[in-house]
Steps between C-alpha positions, in 0.01 A plus 500: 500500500802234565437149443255315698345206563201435662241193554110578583347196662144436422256606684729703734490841549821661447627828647761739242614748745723763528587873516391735185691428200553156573361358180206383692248617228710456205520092614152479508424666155751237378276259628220623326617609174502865511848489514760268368836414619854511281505134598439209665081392511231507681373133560095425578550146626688342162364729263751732409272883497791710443415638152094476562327816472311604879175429331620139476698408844186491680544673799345748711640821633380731764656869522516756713175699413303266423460576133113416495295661215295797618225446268450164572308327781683262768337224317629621197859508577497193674393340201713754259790191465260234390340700245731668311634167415478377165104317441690164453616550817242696691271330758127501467328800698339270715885377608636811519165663718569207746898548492440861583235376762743261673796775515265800660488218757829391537576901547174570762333749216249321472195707387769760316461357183333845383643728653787752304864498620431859611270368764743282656731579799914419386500197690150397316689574116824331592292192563297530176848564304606098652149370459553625103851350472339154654259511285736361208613243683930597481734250510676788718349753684720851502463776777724814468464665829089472512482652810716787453250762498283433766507608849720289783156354652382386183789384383519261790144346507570429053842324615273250713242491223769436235660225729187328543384503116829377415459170777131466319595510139856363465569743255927564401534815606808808483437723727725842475549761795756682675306486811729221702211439753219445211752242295615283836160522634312395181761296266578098551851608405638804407796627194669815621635727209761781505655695210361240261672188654287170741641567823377195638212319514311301782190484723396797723687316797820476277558783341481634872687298707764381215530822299699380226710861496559857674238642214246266630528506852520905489146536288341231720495718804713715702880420576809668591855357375779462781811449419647135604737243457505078493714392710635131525420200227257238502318417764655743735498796305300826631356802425632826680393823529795710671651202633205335708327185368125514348284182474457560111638194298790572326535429062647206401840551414517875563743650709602827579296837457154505396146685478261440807139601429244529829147510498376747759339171709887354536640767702395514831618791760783355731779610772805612435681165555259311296461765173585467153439876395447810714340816376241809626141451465372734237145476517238226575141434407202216480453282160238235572510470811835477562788780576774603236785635608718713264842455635821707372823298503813679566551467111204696415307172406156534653368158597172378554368330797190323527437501932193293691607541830298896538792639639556847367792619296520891524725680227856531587535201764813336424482085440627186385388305267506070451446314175305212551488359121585666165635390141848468369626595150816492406 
């Protein structure tokens, strides 16, 4: 990993996203002690946990599959945290029964608390695996992709749940996926990784709407780079796209060619006078209720447009295309 900096607010829940490889994971074991970095530290607050081993940084951390012990009832690994610790240390049963009691009801299990986690659906284990790294009480709570291996339904209805546990406990939490839709949907802001480097970092809105850089804006959704150039200085400089104006603003002090990237909702189809592009439809289908059209510009570049209007766009109908909005790097 390159350097980085990056500040978790408390009681926020964060968002590390980003393709495979990022270094999503390998931040978040730094965080927790399994690994440790060549330098810099890790800061809790003002104490400095850089060289403290994981069984002292007091944090939680949920994996992938669910790592809950087989042998053991829900109950059981709820409370697994609380008494391994040292008897100094250790709560009284009757503290740790009601701890356990309270999180089966935070998570809607209540009534599980003897069951095995062999009797429990994936959505039903992934819950007990948080409810057990509650139980401690973190100063951070750690998620590496906790949904990852559970079915697209599921995995939807536990983003909700997670959201809402999150507003009822306050707990700081990191939250890692690849899944762009899970991390802007869930996440008060949101750190976008690539090749080991903090490509920017914002809320949901932000990172959207203000993508920081090409890498960004190209993992946060579909886009298709045009070639284009800044004409003009100051506040009468423009952005062209073969030699006809487009309403997106144009970089301070850039002139000169530069990188357009569209989103599939800022093109629109348009006449011949009025166009930016032109290409040959090359196939079109429904997404959510609305119609994508796959559009091959005379470059080879297929574009992507999303269409509301129910008209149909049969393969190999010639048209022209108008950019509405975009985003300019030099």
């Amino acid at each position: 990993m390159h350097d980085l900096s990056l500040d978790v607010r408390a009681g926020e829940l964060l968002g590390l996203l980003g393709p495979s490889g990022s270094g999503k994971t390998t931040l978040l074991r730094i965080i927790a002690g399994l690994d440790f970095p060549d330098r810099g530290r890790i800061l809790f607050g003002s104490d400095d946990a850089t060289g403290l081993p994981v069984q002292q940084r007091a944090v939680g951390f949920v994996f992938q599959h669910y790592a809950l012990f087989k042998h053991m009832s829900v109950a059981d690994n709820i409370a697994y945290g609380l008494n391994a610790r040292k008897r100094a240390d250790r709560p009284a049963k009757a503290e740790i029964k009601r701890r356990v009691g309270d999180l089966l009801d935070l998570i809607r299990l209540s009534g599980f608390a003897d069951r095995y986690p062999s009797q429990l659906s994936g959505g039903q284990r992934q819950r007990i695996a948080l409810a057990r790294a509650l139980a401690v009480e973190p100063r951070v709570l750690l998620l590496d992709e906790p949904f990852g291996a559970l079915d697209a339904q599921v995995r939807k209805d536990l983003r909700r749940w997670l959201r809402e546990i999150h507003d009822r406990t306050g707990q700081t939490t990191i939250f890692v996926t690849h899944d762009q839709d899970e991390a802007l949907e869930l996440s008060d802001r949101v750190a976008v990784l690539n090749k080991g480097r903090l490509e920017q970092v914002g809320t949901p809105d932000e990172v959207q709407e203000q993508p920081a850089s090409p890498t960004v804006l190209k993992f946060l959704g579909d886009s298709v780079e045009v070639e284009a150039l800044v004409e003009g200085t100051g506040g009468q400089a423009r952005v062209l796209v073969n030699g006809r104006p487009t309403p997106v603003a144009a970089p301070a002090n850039t002139i000169g060619p530069v990188k357009l990237y569209v989103r599939p909702w800022q093109l629109q189809f348009a006449e011949a006078h009025d166009q930016h592009l032109a290409g040959t439809v090359r196939s079109s289908y429904r997404s959510q209720g609305r119609q994508r059209i796959e559009v091959e510009h005379l470059d080879g570049k297929v574009l992507v447009v999303e269409d509301f209007d129910g008209e149909r766009y049969e393969a190999g109908r010639a048209v022209g295309l108008r950019i509405n909005g975009g985003y300019v790097f030099a």
